[in-house]
C-alpha positions in Angstrom: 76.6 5.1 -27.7 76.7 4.8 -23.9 77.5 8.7 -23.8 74.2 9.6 -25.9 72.2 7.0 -24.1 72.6 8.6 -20.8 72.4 12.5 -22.3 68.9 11.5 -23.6 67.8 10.0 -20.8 68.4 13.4 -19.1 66.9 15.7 -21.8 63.7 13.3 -21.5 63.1 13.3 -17.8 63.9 17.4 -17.8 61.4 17.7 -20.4 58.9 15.3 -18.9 58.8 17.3 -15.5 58.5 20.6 -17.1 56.2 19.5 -19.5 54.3 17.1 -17.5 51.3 19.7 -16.6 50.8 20.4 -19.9 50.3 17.6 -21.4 48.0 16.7 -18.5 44.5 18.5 -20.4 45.7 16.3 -24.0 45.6 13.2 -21.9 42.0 13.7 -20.3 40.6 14.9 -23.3 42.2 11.2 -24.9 40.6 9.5 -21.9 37.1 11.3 -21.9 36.7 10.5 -25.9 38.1 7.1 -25.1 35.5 6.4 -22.4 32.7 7.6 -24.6 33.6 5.2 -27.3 34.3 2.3 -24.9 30.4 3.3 -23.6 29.3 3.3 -27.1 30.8 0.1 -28.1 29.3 -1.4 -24.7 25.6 -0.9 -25.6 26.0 -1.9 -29.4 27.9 -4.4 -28.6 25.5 -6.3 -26.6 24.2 -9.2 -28.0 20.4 -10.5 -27.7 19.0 -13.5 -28.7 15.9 -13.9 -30.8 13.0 -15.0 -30.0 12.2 -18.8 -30.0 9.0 -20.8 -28.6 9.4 -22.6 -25.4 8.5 -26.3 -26.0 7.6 -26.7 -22.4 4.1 -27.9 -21.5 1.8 -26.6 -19.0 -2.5 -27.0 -18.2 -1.5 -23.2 -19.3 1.4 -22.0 -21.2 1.5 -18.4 -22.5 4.1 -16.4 -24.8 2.1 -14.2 -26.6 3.4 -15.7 -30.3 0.8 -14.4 -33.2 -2.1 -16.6 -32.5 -2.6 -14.8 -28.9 -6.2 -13.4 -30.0 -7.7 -16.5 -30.8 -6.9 -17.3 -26.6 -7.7 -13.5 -25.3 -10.5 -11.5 -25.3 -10.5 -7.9 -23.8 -13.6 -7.1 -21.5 -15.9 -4.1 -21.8 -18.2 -5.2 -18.9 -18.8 -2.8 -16.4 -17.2 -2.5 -12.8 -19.3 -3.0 -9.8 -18.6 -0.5 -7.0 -20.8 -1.0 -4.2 -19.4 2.0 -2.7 -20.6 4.1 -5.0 -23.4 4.8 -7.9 -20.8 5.9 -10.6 -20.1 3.2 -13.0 -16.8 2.4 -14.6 -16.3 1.0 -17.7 -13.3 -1.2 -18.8 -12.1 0.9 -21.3 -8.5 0.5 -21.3 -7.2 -0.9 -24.0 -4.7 -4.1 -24.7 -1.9 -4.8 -27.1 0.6 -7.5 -27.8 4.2 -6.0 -28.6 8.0 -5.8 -27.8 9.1 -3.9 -25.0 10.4 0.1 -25.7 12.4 -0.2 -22.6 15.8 -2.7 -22.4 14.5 -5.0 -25.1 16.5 -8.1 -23.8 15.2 -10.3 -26.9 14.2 -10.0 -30.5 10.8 -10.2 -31.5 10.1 -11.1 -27.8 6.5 -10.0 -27.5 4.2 -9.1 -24.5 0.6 -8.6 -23.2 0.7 -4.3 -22.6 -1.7 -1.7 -20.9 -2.0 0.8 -23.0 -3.9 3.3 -20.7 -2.5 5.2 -18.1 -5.8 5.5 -15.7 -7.8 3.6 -17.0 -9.8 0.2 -16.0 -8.2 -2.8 -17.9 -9.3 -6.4 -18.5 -9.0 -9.2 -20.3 -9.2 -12.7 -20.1 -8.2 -16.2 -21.3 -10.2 -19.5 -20.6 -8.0 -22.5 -20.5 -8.2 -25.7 -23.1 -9.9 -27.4 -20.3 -10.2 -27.1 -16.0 -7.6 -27.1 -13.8 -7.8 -29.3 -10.7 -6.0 -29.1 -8.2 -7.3 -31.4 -5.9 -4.2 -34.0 -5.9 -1.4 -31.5 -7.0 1.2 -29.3 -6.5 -0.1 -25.8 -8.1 2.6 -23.9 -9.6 2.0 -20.2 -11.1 4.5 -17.7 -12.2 4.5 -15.0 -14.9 6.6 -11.9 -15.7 5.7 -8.5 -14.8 7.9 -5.4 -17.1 6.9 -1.9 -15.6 7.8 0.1 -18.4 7.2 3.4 -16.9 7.6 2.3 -13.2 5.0 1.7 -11.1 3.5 4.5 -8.9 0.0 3.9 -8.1 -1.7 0.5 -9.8 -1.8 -3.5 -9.6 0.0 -5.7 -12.2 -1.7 -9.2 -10.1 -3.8 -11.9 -12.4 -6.7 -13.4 -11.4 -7.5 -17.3 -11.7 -11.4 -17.2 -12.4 -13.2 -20.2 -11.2 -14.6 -23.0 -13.7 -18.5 -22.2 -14.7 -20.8 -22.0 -16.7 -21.2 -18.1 -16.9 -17.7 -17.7 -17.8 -17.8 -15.4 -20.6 -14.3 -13.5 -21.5 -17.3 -10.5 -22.8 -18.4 -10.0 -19.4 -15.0 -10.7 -17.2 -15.5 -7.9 -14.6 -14.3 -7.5 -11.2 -17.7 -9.0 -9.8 -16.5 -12.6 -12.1 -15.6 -15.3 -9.4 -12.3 -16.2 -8.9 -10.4 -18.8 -7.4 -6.5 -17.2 -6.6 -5.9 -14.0 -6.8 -1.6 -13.6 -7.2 0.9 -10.3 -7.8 2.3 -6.7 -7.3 -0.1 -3.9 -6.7 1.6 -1.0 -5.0 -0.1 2.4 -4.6 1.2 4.9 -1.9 2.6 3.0 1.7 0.8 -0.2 -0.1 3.3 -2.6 -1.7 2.7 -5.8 -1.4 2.3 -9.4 -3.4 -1.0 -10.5 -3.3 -1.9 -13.6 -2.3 -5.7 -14.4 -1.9 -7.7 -17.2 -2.3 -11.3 -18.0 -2.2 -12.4 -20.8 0.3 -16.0 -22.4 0.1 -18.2 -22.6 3.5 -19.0 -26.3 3.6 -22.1 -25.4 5.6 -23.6 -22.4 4.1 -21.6 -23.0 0.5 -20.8 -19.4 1.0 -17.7 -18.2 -0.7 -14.8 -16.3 1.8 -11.7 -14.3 0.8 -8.6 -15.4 2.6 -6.0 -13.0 2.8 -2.3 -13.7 3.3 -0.9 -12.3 6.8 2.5 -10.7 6.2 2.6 -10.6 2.5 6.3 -9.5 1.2 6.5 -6.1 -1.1 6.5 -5.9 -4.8 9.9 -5.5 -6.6 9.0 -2.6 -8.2 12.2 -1.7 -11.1 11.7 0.4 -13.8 12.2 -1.0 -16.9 13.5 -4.2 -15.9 11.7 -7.5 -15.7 10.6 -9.3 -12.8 9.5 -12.9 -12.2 6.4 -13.8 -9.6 5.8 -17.3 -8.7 3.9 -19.0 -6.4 3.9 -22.5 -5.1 0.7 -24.2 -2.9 1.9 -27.9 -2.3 -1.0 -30.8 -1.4 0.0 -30.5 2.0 -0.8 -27.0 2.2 2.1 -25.5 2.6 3.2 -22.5 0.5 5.8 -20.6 -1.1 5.8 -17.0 -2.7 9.4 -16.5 -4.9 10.4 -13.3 -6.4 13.1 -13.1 -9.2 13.6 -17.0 -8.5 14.3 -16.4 -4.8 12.2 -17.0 -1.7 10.5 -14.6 0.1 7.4 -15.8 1.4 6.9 -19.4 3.1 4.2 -20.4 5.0 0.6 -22.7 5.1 -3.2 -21.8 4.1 -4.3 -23.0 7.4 -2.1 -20.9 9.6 -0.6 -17.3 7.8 -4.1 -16.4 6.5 -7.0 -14.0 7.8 -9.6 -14.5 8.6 -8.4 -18.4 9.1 -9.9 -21.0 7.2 -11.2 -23.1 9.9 -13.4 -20.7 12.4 -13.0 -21.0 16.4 -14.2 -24.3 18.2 -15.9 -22.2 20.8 -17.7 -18.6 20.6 -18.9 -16.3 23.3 -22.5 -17.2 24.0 -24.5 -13.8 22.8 -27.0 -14.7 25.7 -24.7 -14.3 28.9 -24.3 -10.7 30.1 -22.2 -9.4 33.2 -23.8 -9.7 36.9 -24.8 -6.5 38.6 -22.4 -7.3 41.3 -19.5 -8.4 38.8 -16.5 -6.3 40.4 -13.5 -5.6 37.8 -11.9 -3.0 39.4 -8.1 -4.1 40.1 -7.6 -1.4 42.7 -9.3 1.1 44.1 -8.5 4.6 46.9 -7.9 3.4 50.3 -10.8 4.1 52.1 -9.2 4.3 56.0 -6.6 7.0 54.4 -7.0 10.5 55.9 -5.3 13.5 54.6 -2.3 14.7 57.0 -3.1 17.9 59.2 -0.6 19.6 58.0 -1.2 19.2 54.1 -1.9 22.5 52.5 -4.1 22.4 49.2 -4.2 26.3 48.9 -0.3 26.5 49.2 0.8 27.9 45.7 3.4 26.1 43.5 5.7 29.5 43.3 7.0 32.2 45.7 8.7 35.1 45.6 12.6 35.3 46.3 13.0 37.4 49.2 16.5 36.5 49.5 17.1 38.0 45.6 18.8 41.7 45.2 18.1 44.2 42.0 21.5 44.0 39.9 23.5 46.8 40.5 23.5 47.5 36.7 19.8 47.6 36.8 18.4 51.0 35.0 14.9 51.4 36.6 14.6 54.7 34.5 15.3 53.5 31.0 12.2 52.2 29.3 12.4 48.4 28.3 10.8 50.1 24.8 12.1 53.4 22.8 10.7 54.9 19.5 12.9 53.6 16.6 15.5 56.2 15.8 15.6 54.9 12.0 11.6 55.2 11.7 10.3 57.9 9.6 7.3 59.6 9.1 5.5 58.1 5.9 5.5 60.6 2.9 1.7 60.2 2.3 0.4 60.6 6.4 -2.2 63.3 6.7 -2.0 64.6 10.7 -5.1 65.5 10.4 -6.9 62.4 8.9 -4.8 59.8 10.2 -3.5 61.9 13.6 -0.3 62.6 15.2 2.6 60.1 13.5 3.9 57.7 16.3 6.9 56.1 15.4 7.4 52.2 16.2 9.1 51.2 19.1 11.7 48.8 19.5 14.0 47.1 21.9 15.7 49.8 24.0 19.3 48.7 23.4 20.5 50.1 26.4 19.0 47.0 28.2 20.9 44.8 25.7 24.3 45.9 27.7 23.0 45.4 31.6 20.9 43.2 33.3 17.7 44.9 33.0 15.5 48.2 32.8 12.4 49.3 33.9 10.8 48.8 37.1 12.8 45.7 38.9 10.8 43.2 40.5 12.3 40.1 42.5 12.2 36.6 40.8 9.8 33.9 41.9 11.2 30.5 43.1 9.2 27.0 43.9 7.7 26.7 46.8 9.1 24.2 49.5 5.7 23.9 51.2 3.8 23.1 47.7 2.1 19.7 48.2 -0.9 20.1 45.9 -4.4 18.3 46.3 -4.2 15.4 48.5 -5.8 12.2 46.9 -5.6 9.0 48.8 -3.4 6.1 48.1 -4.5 3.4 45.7 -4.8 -0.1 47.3 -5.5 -3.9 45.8 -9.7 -4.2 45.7 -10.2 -6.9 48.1 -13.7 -7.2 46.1 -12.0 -7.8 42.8 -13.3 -10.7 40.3 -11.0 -10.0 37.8 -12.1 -9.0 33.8 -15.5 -10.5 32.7 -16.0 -12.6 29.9 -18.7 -13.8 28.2 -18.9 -18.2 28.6 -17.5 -19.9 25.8 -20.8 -22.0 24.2 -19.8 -24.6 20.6 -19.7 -22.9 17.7 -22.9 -23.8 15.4 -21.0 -23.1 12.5 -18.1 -24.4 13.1 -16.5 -27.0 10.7 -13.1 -28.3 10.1 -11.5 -28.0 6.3 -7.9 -30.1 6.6 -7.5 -29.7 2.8 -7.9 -26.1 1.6 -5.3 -26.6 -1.2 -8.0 -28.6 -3.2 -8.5 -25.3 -5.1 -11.9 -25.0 -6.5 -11.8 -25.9 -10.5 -10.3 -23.2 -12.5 -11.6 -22.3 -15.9 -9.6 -19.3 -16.9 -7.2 -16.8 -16.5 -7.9 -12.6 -16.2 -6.2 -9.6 -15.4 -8.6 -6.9 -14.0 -6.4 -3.9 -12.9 -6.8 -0.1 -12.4 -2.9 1.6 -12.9 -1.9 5.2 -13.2 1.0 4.1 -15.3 1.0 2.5 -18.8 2.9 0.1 -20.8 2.8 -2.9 -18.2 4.3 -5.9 -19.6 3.2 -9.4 -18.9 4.9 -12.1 -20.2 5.5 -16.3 -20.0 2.5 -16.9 -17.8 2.8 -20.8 -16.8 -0.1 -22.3 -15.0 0.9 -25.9 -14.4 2.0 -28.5 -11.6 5.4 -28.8 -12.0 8.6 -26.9 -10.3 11.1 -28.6 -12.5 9.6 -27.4 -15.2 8.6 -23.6 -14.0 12.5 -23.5 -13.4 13.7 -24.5 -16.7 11.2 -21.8 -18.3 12.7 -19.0 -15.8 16.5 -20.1 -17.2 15.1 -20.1 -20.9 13.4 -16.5 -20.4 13.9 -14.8 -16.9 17.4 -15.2 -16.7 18.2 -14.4 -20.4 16.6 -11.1 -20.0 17.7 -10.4 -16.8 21.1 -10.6 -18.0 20.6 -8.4 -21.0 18.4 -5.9 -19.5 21.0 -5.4 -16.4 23.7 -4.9 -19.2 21.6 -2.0 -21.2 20.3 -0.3 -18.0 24.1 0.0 -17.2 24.6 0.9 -20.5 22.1 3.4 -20.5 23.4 5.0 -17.7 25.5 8.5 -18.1 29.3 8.6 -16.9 30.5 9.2 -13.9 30.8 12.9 -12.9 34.3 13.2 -11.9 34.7 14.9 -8.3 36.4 18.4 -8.5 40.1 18.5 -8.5 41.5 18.9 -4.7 43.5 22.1 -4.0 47.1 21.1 -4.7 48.1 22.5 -1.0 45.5 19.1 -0.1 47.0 17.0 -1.8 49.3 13.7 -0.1 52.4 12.7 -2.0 51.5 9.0 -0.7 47.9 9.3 -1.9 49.6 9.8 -5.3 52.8 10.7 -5.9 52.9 11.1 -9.5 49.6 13.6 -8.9 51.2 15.4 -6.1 54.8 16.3 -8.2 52.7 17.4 -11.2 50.1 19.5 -8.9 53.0 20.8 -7.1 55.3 21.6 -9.6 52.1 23.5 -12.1 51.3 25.3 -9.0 55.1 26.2 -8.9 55.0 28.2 -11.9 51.6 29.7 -11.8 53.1 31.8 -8.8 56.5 32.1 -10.1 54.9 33.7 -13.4 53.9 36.7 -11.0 56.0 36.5 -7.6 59.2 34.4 -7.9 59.8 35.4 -4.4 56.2 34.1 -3.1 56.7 30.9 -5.0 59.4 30.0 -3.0 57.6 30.6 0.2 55.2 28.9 -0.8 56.8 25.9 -2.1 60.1 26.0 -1.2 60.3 21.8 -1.6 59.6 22.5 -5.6 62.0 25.3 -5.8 64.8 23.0 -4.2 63.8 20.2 -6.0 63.9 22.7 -9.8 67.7 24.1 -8.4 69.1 20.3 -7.7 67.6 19.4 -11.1 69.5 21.9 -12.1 73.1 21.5 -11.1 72.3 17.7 -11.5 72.1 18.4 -15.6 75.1 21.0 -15.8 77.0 18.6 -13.9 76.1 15.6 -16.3 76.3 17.6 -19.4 79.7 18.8 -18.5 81.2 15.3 -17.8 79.4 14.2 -21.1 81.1 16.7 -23.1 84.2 15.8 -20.7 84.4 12.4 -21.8 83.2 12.6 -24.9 84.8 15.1 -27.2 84.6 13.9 -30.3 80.4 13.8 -29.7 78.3 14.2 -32.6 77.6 18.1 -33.8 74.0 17.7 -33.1 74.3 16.0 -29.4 76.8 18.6 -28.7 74.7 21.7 -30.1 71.5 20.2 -27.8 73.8 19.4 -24.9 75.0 23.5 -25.0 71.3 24.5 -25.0 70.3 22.4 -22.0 73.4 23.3 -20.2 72.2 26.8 -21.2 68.4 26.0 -20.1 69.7 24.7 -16.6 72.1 27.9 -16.2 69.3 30.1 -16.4 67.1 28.1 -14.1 69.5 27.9 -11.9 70.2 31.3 -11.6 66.5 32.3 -11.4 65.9 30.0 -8.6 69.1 31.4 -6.9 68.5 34.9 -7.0 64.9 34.7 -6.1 65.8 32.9 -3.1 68.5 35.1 -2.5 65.8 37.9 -3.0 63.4 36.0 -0.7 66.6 35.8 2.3 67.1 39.3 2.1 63.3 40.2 2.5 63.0 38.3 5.3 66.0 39.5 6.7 64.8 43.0 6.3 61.7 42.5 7.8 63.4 40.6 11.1 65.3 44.0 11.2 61.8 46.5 11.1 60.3 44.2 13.9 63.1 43.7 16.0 63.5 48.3 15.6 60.1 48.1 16.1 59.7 46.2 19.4 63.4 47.8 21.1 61.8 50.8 21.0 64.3 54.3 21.0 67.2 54.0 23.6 67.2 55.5 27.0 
């Protein structure tokens, strides 16, 4: 048993060197057919969740369920463009369905534009105002470009509380309280954050725009979360995804600033004729040296340079192309004698020069240029003029601009090149807590999902192109490097035993050891064991067989190989004696 134990063992490891290579194109086409089922299984075999109503509360609460057109009413107002006479009508059109891109949950509807550019809006009063005036103000709302977002806004507007508020007429001209969320279009990307403060001398209504606003996270296909956070105190907080990336207060990060200057320049005071603001001026006891020289020129000629002594002053610096030939259609006497083109003389490309030589210029020591006196401190100098400071008549002092006007409703008036924007879970409340507990009941479920079928989604890996086996590093992968080696073995050997062995003499030592290593173990098999089975004995004869002839193949072609060397020493050594004297 021991005997037949140790003779298959050898017939195995012989056959799995020899046979390695082969079986090498079986085993990728088993791993490529195995990876595409794995993929395959990977995006059926994610599992989403279906669809269930958030029982969170909110002054505004918004998922889109079936009753969603009894609270929104598309607008088909027209826009007001000052800057121009054309008129735009809202014409884009609105729809409430699941996403076609990464569906993260079933029956998991949205608010979609429908109209790649195209003016959209729509609008949805709330069941009653919200104040703000002794509250945190929380808004957040999910934003799914569908078809990515190239040129377009995806921002909401929070319309203030009238009595002309009529979802019919919602326009761009509508008043609005906050104005929050992406718009990107060219080098614009940006989160819009702009609110409306009231004048409380004029009652005139100013936007304030946020300093420094942080970009959009624009992803295709995938949903993002905008929220925004203005606390009684003023201070603000712009998160993205559920992480921070804007902080900041109304009074401070916004332009122009809420509270105008103290003081103003007085529009009466103007600069006195005498008012000297020049710093410095020319030094007026400065007097041009005697021997300065305006009219000296900046370059002179070398008189100290020699012509080359490969200078040909008789060959031309231009000759008539010898290639150039006399158009077939050229009529001497309508279009004259046929000059050919010239071209480089190439004579001149093997010396220094041809033609008439003329000596270099070089600059001129003596060059000063125009003389212009030195600058000195004005002794006259005031220093910069200003206008006095006088109280500002308008001035005024608002320590509370969070106290939000009332809001009455909610609108999205947008312009996009790209359709199929999805909004989603719009919550328009006062509390944190609970604007995080709705981002880990919706955000983060769909994240998750989506993340998983955009990976899923995405095509296998394009393997890199095999090295050349002469590359390869036995350390990098010794298993690789044997089977390379030895595959790249016998593609030579098939044609040139000889050049195999050059070129790989490490495989053909490596085959010959193999080699006597079998005869030697099949002979002390058979040795020990004579009374062997018929059938071990008949495939020990064959691979004792197999090795002889391997053996002597990778003798003789290296004994081949020796003599060709040698004989080629012998040429190069009659070769370089040269004949005896």
């Amino acid at each position: 048993m021991r005997v037949n134990a140790v003779l298959a063992t050898a017939l195995y490891s012989s056959a799995a060197l020899l046979g390695q290579v082969r079986a090498d194109d079986t085993d990728d086409a088993v791993e490529s057919s195995s990876t595409s089922i794995e993929e395959t299984s990977t995006a059926s075999a994610i599992e989403k969740p279906t669809f269930t109503p958030s029982k969170i509360k909110a002054d505004f609460f918004e998922q889109f369920t079936d009753d969603w057109e009894a609270r929104w009413q598309p607008s088909h107002a027209k826009k007001e463009d000052s800057k121009t006479t054309e008129e735009w009508a809202y014409v884009g059109e609105w729809a409430v369905e699941e996403p076609h891109v990464f569906k993260a949950i079933e029956q998991d509807k949205g608010l979609v534009v429908k109209n790649p550019a195209a003016h959209h809006a729509i609008s949805a009063k709330f069941p009653k105002k919200i104040d703000n005036k002794k509250n945190t103000l929380v808004v957040q709302y999910e934003v799914k470009l569908q078809n990515g977002l190239e040129c377009g806004g995806a921002y909401m507007k929070l319309l203030q509380d009238n009595k002309a508020l009529h979802a019919e007429e919602f326009s761009n001209a509508s008043p609005y309280v906050i104005m929050f969320g992406p718009d990107k279009c060219g080098a614009t990307n940006k989160v819009h954050f702009i609110f409306k403060h009231k004048n409380p001398k004029t009652g005139e209504y100013e936007e304030k725009h946020l300093k420094s606003a942080p970009s959009a996270k624009i992803t295709k296909g995938t949903t993002n979360l905008y929220t925004l956070i203005v606390h009684e105190n003023n201070d603000f907080e712009i998160k993205i995804n559920g992480e921070s990336s804007k902080k900041g207060n109304l009074l401070e990060d916004f332009t122009p600033s809420v509270n105008p200057e103290k003081e103003i320049d007085d529009p009466k005071d103007t600069k006195p004729e005498d008012w000297v603001d020049e710093a410095r001026i020319s030094d007026p006891e400065a007097t041009k040296p005697g021997d300065w020289d305006e009219d000296a020129p900046f370059e002179i000629i070398d008189e100290e340079a020699t012509k080359p002594g490969d200078w040909l002053e008789d060959e031309p610096t231009m000759v008539p192309d010898p290639e150039a030939e006399k158009p077939e259609d050229w009529d001497d006497e309508e279009d004259g004698d046929w000059i050919p083109p010239t071209v480089p003389n190439p004579k001149c490309e093997e010396v220094s020069g041809c033609g008439k030589w003329e000596p270099p210029t070089k600059k001129n020591p003596a060059y000063k240029g125009k003389w212009t006196p030195e600058y000195i401190d004005n002794p006259a100098y005031k220093g910069v003029w200003a206008p006095a400071k006088i109280p500002n008549p308008d001035y005024f002092e608002d320590k509370t601009p969070a106290k939000f006007e009332p809001m009455g409703a909610i609108g999205f008036e947008i312009w996009t090149m790209q359709s199929d924007i999805l909004f989603d879970n719009i919550y328009i409340g006062h509390s944190v807590e609970d604007a995080e507990k709705l981002k880990a009941e919706t955000y983060d479920v769909k994240h998750a999902v989506e993340v998983a079928e955009e990976e899923a989604s995405k095509p296998p890996p394009t393997k890199e192109p095999p090295k050349s086996p002469m590359d390869l590093k036995f350390m990098d992968d010794p298993v690789h490097y044997v089977r390379e080696k030895v595959d790249l073995f016998w593609a030579i050997a098939k044609n040139d035993p000889v050049e195999a062995i050059k070129a790989l003499p490490e495989v053909a030592g490596g085959i010959g050891a193999l080699a006597v290593t079998v005869i030697a173990l099949i002979i002390g098999i058979v040795g020990v064991s004579g009374g062997a089975p018929p059938k071990v004995q008949k495939a020990a004869e064959k691979v004792k067989q197999s090795a002889m002839d391997t053996k002597d193949q990778v003798v003789d072609a290296a004994s081949t190989a020796t003599s060709n060397a040698q004989a080629e020493v012998n040429k190069r050594s009659t070769r370089s004696s040269g004949p005896a004297e």
